[in-house]
N, C-alpha and C positions, 0 to 999 in steps of 0.2 A: 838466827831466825829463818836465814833461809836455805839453813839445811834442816829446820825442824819442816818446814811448808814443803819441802823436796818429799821428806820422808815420807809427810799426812798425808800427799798427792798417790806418792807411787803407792800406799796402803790403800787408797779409797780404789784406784785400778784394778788391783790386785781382787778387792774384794766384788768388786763388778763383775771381772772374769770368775770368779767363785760360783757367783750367782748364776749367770749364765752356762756357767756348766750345769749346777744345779737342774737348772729348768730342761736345761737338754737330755740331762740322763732320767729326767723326771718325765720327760714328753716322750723319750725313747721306751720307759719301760713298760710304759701305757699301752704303745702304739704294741706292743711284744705280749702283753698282758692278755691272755685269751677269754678271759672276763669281761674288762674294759672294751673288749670291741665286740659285743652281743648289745647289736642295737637294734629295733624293729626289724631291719627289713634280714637281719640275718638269724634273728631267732626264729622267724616265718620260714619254711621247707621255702628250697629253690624251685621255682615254677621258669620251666621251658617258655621260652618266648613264642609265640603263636599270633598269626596272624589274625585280625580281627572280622576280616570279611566272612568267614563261616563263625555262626553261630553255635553249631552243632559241636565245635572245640569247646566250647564254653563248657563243661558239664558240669552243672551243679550240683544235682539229686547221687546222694548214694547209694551207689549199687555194690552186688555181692560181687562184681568184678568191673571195676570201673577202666583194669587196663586196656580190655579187651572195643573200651570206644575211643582210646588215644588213636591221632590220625595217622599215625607210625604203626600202629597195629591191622591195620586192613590189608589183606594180600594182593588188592589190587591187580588181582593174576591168578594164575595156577589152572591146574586139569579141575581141582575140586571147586574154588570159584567159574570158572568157567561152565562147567556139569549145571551148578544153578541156573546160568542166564540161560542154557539149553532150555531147563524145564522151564525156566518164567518165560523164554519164548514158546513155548509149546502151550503155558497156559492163557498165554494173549493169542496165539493162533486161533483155543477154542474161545473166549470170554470175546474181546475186544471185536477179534479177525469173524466173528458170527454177526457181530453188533453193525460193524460195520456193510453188512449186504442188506440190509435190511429196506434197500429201499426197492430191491428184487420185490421181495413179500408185497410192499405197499402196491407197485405195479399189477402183479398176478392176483389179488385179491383185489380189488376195485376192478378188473378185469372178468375176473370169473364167479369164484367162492363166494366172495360179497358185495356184486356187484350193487347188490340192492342201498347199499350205505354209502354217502359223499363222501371226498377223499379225506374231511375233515374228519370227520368219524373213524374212518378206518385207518387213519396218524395215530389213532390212540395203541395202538396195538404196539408199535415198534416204541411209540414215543414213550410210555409205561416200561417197557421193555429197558431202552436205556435210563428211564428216570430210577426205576429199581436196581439196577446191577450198581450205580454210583450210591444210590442209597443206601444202601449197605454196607461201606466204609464206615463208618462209625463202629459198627456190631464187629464185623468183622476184623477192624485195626484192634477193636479191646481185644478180640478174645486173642488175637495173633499174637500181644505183646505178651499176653499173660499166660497162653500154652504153645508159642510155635503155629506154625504151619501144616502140621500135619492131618490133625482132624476139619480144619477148616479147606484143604483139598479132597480129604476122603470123601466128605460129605456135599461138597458142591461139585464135585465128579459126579455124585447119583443127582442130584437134583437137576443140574444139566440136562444130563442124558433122558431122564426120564419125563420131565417135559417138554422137550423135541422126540419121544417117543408117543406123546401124547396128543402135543399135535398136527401129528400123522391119523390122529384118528378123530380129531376134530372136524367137523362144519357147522356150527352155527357161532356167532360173533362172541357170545360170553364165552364159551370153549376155548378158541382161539386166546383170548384176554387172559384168563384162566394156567391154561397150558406153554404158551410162548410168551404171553407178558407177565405172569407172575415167578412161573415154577422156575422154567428156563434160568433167566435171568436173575433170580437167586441166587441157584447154581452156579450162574458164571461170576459175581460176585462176589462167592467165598471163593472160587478161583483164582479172579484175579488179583487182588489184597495181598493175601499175604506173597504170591510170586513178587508182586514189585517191592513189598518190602523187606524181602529174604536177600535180592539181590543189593541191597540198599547196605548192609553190613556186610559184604563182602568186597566194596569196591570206594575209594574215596578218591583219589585221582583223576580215576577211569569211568569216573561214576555217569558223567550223563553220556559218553558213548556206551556204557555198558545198558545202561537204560535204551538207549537207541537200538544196539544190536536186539533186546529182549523186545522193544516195543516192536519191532520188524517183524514178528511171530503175527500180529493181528496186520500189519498189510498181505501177511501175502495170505491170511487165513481169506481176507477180502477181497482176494484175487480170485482164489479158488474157490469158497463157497457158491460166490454169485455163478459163476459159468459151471460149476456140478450142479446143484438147483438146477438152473435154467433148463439145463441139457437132458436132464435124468427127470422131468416132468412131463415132456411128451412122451419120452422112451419106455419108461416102469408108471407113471403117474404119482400126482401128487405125494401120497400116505409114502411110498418107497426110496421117495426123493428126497423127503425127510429121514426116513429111518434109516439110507445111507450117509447122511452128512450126521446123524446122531452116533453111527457105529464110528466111521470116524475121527468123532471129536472122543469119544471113549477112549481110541487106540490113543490118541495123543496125549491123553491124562493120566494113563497107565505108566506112561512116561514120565510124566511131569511128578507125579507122586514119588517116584522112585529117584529123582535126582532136585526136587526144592528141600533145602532146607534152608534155615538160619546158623547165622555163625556165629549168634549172642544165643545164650541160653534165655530160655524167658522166667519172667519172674512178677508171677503170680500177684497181682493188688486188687482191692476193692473196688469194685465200680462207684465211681465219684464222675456226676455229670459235669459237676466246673471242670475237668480235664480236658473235657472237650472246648468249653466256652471260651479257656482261661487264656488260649492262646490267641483266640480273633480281638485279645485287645495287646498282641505284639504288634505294631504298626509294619515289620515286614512280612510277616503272613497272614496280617489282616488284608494286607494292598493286594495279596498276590490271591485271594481269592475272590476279592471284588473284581478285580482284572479277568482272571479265568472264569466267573459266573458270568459276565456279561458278552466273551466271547464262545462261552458255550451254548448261550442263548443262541446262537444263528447256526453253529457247528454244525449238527447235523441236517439241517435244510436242503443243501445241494446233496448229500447222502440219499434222504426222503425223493427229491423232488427229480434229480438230475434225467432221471430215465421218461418219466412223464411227462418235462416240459420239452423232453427235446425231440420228439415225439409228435407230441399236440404243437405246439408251439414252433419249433424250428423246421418240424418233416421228414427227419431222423428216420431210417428205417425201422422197424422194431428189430431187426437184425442184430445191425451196426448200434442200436440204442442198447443191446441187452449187455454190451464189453464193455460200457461205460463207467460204473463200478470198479470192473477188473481191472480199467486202464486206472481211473483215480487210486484207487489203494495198493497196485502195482507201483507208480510214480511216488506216493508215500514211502513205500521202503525207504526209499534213498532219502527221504524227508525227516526219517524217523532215525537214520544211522549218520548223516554227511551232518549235520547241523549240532548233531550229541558233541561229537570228533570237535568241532570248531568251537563249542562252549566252554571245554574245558581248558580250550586255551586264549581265547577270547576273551569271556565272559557269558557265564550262563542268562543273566540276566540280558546283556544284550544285546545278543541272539537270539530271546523271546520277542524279545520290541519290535527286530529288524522283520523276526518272523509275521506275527500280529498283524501290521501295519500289510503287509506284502499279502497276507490269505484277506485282506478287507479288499483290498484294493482290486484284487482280480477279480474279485466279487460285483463289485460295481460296476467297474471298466470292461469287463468282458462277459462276462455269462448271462447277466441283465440285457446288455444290447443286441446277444450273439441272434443271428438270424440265418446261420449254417450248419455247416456240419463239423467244418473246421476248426471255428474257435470255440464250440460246444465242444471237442475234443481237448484242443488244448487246454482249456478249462480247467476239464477234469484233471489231467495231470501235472496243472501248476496246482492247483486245490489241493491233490491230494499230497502234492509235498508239503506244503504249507500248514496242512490241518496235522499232517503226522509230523513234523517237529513241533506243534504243541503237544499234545499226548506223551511225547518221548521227554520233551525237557520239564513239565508242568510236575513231572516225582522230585527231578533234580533240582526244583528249585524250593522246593519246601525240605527235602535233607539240607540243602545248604544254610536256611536259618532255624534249624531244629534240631534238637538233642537225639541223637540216631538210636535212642532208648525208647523212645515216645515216637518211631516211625511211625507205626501202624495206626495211634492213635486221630494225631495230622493231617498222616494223609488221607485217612476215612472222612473225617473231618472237611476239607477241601473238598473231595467229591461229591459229599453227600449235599452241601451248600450246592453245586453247582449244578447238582440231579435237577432240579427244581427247573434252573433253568432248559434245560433239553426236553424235560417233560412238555412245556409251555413253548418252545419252540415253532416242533413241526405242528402239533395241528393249529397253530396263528396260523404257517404259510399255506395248510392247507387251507384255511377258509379263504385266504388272500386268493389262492386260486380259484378258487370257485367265483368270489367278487369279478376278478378279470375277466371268468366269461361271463 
């Protein structure tokens, strides 16, 4: 008996061990079986791990060449990326860097041409001026995605030129409206569109210094217009003074046409007004234009006003008050290039905050109280750093949550929202002047 129970024992072992190999070579041949390991996530293509903070990796809509927006594919460099930022500086030299003297005009014409009209009235000129060139982001971001950059520089080269040729030979106030606040500014709208968003597919890294380097073209355009104006209106007179700052801004478009292109080809869709809407209900580019409508609301104010209050108000020479301009959007350079440089490695986002908060603050603390010459200067050149790292980081921050396909759409999109407010701007502060005296 108890060598039959020895036997049944060592058998029932034996067959355990059986078993267990069974299961082993059964769980080995599985694991080996290249059938048996086709589970979800490896029947799905391998998808590169990507950071979630740009949105613009995301890409969902197919296109005819979808490699060409992986963020491995931007040159981020080169003689031929680099050639674009040339020209989209040269196109913000003429578009932006004009916009920005604009508070030259407001001074000389409440002065002279129309002296007949309050300063409120005569806001409307500049203040149309900049409400139209942002207005036009819409029109011009469609037609940008859907034929390139090309035609939409040829044809706001002439419109440009030809109304600052036109208002060289205006004087009475619908003229002026007409020729510098409609036609002009058109012009400089298909200008400046598609430069920022041509350099926008050529740069992802480098993106908001490269934007910085390009928005530098409208500081120092703002350097130089206001003091050629000034200068060349007692020397040749009005009408000359214009049609040298129109010949020009021609030469610098000649240029600008010969070196903007895009590095996506465009691709042609039907106009669908939800493209526009669909995105102000992304909560990161909804935020980020309610944020820039309400700080453009005030932007160009001290642009408008800086030369006439300090002037009237402080006792500024007319002299020493006509650099004033040129020292503020001089000081932008560095506002629109030192702050691009730190976003990219900081954060784009906050480096707008830190900026933001700093162009309110000088606003209150300083330029409201100033009753000199001195801090009416320094002023100017803490303002104009402060205003041109918005301008510079404000493209880079809508590429960073946006499909870099739909650039031109977006960013029309965003400006044209915020036209509204610059429209309604300067003539509030003008009538606000007029109330103080």
């Amino acid at each position: 008996m108890a060598s039959a129970s020895s036997v049944s024992s060592a058998t029932g072992e034996r067959e355990k061990e059986i078993s267990m190999d069974d299961l082993n070579s059964s769980s080995n041949s599985h694991s080996l079986d290249p059938v048996a390991q086709e589970t979800e996530a490896n029947i799905l293509p391998a998808v590169e791990q990507e950071p979630q903070g740009d949105l613009e990796q995301q890409v969902t809509e197919k296109g005819p060449t979808p490699g060409l927006t992986d963020p491995s594919s931007f040159p981020d460099g080169g003689l031929e990326a680099w050639l674009v930022v040339f020209g989209a500086f040269c196109c913000l030299f003429c578009s932006f860097g004009w916009i920005n003297c604009i508070g030259v005009f407001q001074n000389y014409y409440q002065e002279t041409l129309l002296k007949q009209y309050s300063p409120s009235t005569v806001s409307w000129i500049p203040s149309v001026e900049t409400f139209l060139m942002f207005l036009g982001g819409p029109v011009c971001g469609k037609l940008y995605d859907n034929y390139g950059p090309r035609y939409l520089l040829l044809g706001g080269t002439f419109l440009h030129v030809f109304g600052l040729m036109m208002t060289s030979l205006s004087t009475e106030y619908y003229q002026f409206i007409l020729s510098q606040g409609i036609c002009s500014p058109l012009g400089a709208s298909a200008v400046f569109y598609p430069a920022m968003s041509s350099v926008s597919t050529w740069f992802y890294r480098n993106r908001a210094f490269a934007f910085g380097a390009m928005a530098s073209g409208s500081s120092l355009g703002g350097v130089i217009f206001p003091i050629l104006v000034q200068q060349l209106i007692p020397k040749v007179g009005f009408p000359w003074a214009m049609r040298s700052a129109a010949f020009l801004i021609l030469f610098m478009l000649i240029l600008a046409n010969l070196t903007v292109k895009s590095r996506l080809p465009p691709t042609p869709k039907p106009l669908r007004l939800m493209e526009f809407i669909t995105p102000l209900y992304e909560p990161p580019f909804g935020l980020i234009v309610v944020a820039s409508f309400f700080f453009f609301f005030g932007l160009y104010i001290p642009f408008n006003f800086i030369i006439i209050e300090a002037t009237s108000v402080v006792g500024m020479s007319s002299n020493l008050a006509s650099y004033l301009l040129a020292i503020l959007n001089a000081a932008s350079v560095f506002g629109r290039t030192i702050p691009g440089f730190i976003a990219d490695r900081y954060g784009r986002f906050n480096t707008m905050i830190i900026i933001t908060y700093f162009s309110s603050i000088i606003v209150l603390a300083l330029w409201l109280p100033a009753r000199a010459n001195a801090p009416t200067i320094l002023f100017a050149a803490l303002y104009g750093f402060g205003s041109g790292a918005f301008v510079s980081l404000a493209p880079a921050l809508v590429a960073q949550v946006s499909d870099i396909r739909t650039i031109g759409v977006r960013t029309g999109t965003l400006f044209a929202i915020i036209s509204t407010a610059s429209l309604a701007g300067s003539p509030i502060g003008g009538a606000l002047i007029v109330d103080e005296k």
